[in-house]
N, C-alpha and C positions, 0 to 999 in steps of 0.2 A: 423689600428685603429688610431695611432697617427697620421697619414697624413690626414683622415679624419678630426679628431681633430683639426689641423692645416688650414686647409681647410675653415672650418666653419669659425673657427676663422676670419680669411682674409678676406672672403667675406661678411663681415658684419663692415666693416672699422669703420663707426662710433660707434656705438654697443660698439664694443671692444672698442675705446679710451673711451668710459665715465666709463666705465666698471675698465680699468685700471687705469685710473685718480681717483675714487673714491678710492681703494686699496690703490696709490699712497699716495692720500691725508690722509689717516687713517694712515696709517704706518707715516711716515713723522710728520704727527699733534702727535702722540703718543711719538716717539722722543723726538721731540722739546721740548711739553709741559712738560713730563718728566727725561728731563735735564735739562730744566730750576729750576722745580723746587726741585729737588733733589738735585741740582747743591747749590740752596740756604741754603737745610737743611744742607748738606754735610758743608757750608760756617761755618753755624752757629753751628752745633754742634763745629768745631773745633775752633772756636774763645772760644768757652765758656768754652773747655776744657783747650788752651793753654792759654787762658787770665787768668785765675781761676784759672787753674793748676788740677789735677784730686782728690786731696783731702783739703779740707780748716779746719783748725784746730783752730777757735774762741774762741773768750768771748759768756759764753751763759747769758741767760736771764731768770730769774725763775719768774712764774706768781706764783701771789698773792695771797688765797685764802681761806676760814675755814681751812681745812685740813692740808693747808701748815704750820698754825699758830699753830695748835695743841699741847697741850704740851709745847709751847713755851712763851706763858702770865699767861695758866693756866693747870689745871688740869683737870681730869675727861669728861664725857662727857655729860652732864647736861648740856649746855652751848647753848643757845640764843643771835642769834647778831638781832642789832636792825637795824642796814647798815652792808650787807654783806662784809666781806674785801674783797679788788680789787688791781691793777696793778703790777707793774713790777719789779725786783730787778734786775740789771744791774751791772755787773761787767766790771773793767777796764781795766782790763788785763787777762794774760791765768795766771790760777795755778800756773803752774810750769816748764817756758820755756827750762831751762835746763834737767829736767828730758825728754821732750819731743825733744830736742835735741838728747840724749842719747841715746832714745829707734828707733828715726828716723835713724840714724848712725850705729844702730846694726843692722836693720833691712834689708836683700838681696833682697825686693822687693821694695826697695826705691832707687833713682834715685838720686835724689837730694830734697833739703825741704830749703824755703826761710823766714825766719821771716819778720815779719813787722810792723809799729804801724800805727795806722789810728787814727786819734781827729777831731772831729768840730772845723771845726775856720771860722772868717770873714777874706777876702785879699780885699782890699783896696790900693786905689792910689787917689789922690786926694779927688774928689767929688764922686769916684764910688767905691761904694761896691757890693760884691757875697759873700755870704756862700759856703763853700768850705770842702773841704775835703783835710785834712795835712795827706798827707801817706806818713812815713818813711820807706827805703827801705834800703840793700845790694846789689848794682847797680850791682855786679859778681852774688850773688847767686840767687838773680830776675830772670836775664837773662837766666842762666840754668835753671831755669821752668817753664817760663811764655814767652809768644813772646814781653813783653813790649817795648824790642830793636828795632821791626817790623815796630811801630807805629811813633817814634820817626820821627823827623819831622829836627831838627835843634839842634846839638851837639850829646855829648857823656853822655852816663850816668853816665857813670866811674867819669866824672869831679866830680860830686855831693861830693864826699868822698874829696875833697881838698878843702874843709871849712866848716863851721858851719851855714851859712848864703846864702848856694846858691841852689834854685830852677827849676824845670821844671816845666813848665804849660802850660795847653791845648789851642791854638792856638784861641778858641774860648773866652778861658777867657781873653787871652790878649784883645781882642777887646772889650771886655767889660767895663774891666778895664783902655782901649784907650792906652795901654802899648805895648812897643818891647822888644825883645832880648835885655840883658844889662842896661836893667831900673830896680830898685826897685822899689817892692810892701811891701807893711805889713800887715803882720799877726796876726792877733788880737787870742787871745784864750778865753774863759769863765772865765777865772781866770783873765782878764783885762790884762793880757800881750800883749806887741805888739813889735813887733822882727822886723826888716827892712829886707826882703832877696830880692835878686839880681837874677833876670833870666837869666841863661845861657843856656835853651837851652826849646824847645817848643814837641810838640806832637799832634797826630790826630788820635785819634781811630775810626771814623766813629760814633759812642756813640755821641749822643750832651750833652747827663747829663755827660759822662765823662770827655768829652772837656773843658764844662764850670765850674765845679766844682770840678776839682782834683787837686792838686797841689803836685810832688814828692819833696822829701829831701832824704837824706840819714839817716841812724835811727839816730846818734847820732843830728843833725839838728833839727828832729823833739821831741826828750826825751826833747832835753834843751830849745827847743822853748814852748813848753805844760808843762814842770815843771812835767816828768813822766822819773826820769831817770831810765834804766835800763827795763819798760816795754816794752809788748810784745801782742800784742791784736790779729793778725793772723800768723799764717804759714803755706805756703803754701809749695802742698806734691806734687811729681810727682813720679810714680812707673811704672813699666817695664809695665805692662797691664791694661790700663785705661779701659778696662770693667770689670776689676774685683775692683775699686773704692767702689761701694757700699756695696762691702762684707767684704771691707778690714775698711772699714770706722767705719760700724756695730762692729765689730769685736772689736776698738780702740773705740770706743764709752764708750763701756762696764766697762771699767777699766780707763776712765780719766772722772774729774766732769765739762771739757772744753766742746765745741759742736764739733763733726767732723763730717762733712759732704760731700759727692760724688761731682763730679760735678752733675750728673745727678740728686740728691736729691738736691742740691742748684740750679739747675735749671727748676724744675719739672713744671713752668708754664710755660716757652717757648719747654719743648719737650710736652706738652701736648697739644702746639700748632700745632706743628708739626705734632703728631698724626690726628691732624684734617684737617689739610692739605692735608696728605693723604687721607682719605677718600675722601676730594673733587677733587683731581686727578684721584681715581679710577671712582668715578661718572663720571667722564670729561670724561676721559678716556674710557669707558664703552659704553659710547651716542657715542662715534665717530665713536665704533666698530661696533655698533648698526647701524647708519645709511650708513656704509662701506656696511653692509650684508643685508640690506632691497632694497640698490640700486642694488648689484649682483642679487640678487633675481627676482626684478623686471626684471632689463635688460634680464636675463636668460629664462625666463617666457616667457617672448616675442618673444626670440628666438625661442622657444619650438613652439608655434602658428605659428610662421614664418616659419618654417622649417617641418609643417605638412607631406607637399607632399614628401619629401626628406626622414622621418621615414618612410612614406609607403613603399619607395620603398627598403630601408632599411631592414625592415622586410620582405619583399617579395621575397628577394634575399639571405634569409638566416640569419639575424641577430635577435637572441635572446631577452627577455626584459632587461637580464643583458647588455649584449654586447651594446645594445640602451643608455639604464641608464648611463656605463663605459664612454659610446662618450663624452655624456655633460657632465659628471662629471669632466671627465680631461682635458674638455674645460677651465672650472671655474678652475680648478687646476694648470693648465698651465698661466692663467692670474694672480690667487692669488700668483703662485711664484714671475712672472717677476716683479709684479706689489708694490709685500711686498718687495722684495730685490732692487727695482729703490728708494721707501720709505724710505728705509733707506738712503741710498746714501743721498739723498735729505736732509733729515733728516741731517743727518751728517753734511753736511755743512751747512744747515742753523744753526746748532750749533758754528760749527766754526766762523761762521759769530758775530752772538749773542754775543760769547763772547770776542769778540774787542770792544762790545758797552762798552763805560766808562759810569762811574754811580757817583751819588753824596756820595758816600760810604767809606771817607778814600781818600785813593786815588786805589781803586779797578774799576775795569772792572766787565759785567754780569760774573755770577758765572755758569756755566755750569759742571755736572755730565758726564763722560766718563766713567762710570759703563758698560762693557760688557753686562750685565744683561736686559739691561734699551732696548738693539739692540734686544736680544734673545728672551726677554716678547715680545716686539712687532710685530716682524715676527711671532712668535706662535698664539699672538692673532689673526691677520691680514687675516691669512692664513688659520686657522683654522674655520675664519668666511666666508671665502673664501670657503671650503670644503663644510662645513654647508649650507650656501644658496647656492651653486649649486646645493645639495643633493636633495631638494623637484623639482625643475624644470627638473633634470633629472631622477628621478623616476618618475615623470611627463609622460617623454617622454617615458620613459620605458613602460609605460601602452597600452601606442596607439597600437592599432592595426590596420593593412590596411583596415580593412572593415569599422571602425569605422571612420577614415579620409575620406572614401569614400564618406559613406552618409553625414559626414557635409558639406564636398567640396559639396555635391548637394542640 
């Protein structure tokens, strides 16, 4: 049966390559297109968790509103507003940074937790200004939770902590600002203060809002530049198991009147991009397996018409409608293995390839997924659609009978 098998196979040379090359090309296009893009997701979930850290511990924002005001002007509930009350009440800092120290420090599923301060300010040099972002940091405890170090572009961040007045800023804003390493800018804040500080060192997170509008210090730099000594507006958390963030976040929410948030909740519109990502990969994905098994089919089809006189004789000589049906089936069977296992091969290296291409991204290369899984889905699908459309061309053939070949041959 298998030589027979084989047989067929050969003697129909063209047949079989298009046959194989359609298989080839599904597996392979399956691959690629899902490591490219899972490659991306995989990119971005973990920038977001190591940039962010896996829990953020803020100033929150209470909206404004009847309810809120309740009790608080007046009494009773007889009360008609003639303009409903509205917006925001903003706070400047956390509650109570050290009690939040504390409970981080006691805590066995905490890793390490970095404080910070963030203010609005203008940076300016000459004739050019940018609104900016003044974040004070602890350049050691940063670095344990966040990849900030990663990005860095030009010095140490350590230096930061050996003066009062020295800055990092995103390579993009120096251009803006028409400034290099070793130039002073100034810092303007809302309170009309303006501080001279000195850049010693640059960065490039791929982010262009980051780039052009961040500017690091060290905390105490940024307390006595904004006239907030001693606050504390984020700290960021990192714990042994960042999928358990949003339970552990929940949990700390409960018991502080700060915001703490997952990453995955302060990220919840780029993974819910990502969710739809997916989808449009499975669609993608799905059309390629699709037109993989409508060409098997076809080409198998044909064979079946092609190979009329060959079942006659077949059955005449002893062979069953199973044993007919088994032939082409492990026809299709034998090309959907060679054909899903070359696919990947293929596959594989065009990944390999893919990801040497640089990109405008940081200073990053394509982002490529080497997920086992991404190899195993695709051979199962390939193959199985392989299975599938051989199935109706060789129960096909399984039908024929020699009499009935007879009379159409005449």
């Amino acid at each position: 049966m298998w030589f027979l098998a084989l047989k067929h196979i050969f003697s129909r040379k063209s047949q079989t390559l298009l046959t194989f090359l359609a298989i080839v090309l599904g597996s392979s296009g399956y691959v690629v297109f899902s490591g490219i893009q899972l490659g991306f997701q995989e990119y971005m979930v973990k920038r977001l968790i190591e940039r962010s850290g896996h829990i953020n511990i803020s100033t929150r924002d209470d909206f404004i509103n009847a309810e809120t005001l309740k009790n608080v002007f007046y009494k009773g509930e007889n009360v008609s507003w003639i303009n409903t009350p509205s917006g925001r009440r903003s706070y400047d800092s956390l509650t109570s940074p050290a009690e939040w120290y504390r409970k981080l420090k006691n805590n066995p599923e905490v890793i390490g937790y970095a404080p910070r301060i963030s203010k609005d300010a203008i940076a300016s040099r000459g004739g050019f200004v940018q609104t900016i972002s003044f974040v004070g940091i602890d350049p050691a405890l940063q670095t344990a939770v966040t990849t900030i170090a990663d990005d860095v572009t030009y010095g140490d961040l350590n230096s930061l902590n050996n003066g009062t007045s020295l800055v990092f800023a995103g390579e993009r804003l120096l251009q803006i600002l028409g400034a290099r390493v070793n130039d002073t800018i100034n810092i303007s804040t809302s309170d009309g203060i303006v501080t001279p500080m000195k850049i010693i060192g640059t960065f490039n997170t791929g982010d262009r809002r980051s780039d052009e509008r961040v500017v690091y210090g060290s905390l105490t730099t940024v307390q006595k530049a904004t006239s907030s000594p001693g606050e504390i507006t984020t700290i960021i958390v990192k714990i042994n198991e960042f999928s358990r963030a949003a339970e552990i976040a929940t949990e700390w929410s409960t018991t502080s009147r700060d915001r703490v948030e997952s990453w995955d909740q302060l990220n919840s519109d780029h993974l819910s991009m990502m969710s739809t990502q997916d989808v449009v990969r499975l669609v993608t994905t799905s059309a390629f397996i699709v037109i993989v098994a409508f060409g098997i089919y076809n080409i198998l089809n044909m064979v079946v018409n092609h190979k009329k006189r060959d079942i006659a004789i077949l059955r005449s000589i002893g062979f069953d409608e199973k044993d007919t049906s088994f032939l082409f089936l492990i026809q299709g069977v034998l090309i959907g293995l060679a054909g899903g296992l070359a696919g990947l091969a293929i596959g594989f290296a065009g990944c390999l390839y893919i990801e040497t291409i640089k990109i405008p991204m940081g200073r990053q290369h394509m982002m490529i997924s080497w997920d086992i899984m991404i190899y195993v889905k695709g051979f199962i699908l390939v193959f199985g659609a392989s299975i599938i459309a051989s199935f109706f061309p060789a129960r096909a053939a399984g039908r024929l009978s020699p009499i009935e070949i007879i009379r159409g041959a005449d």
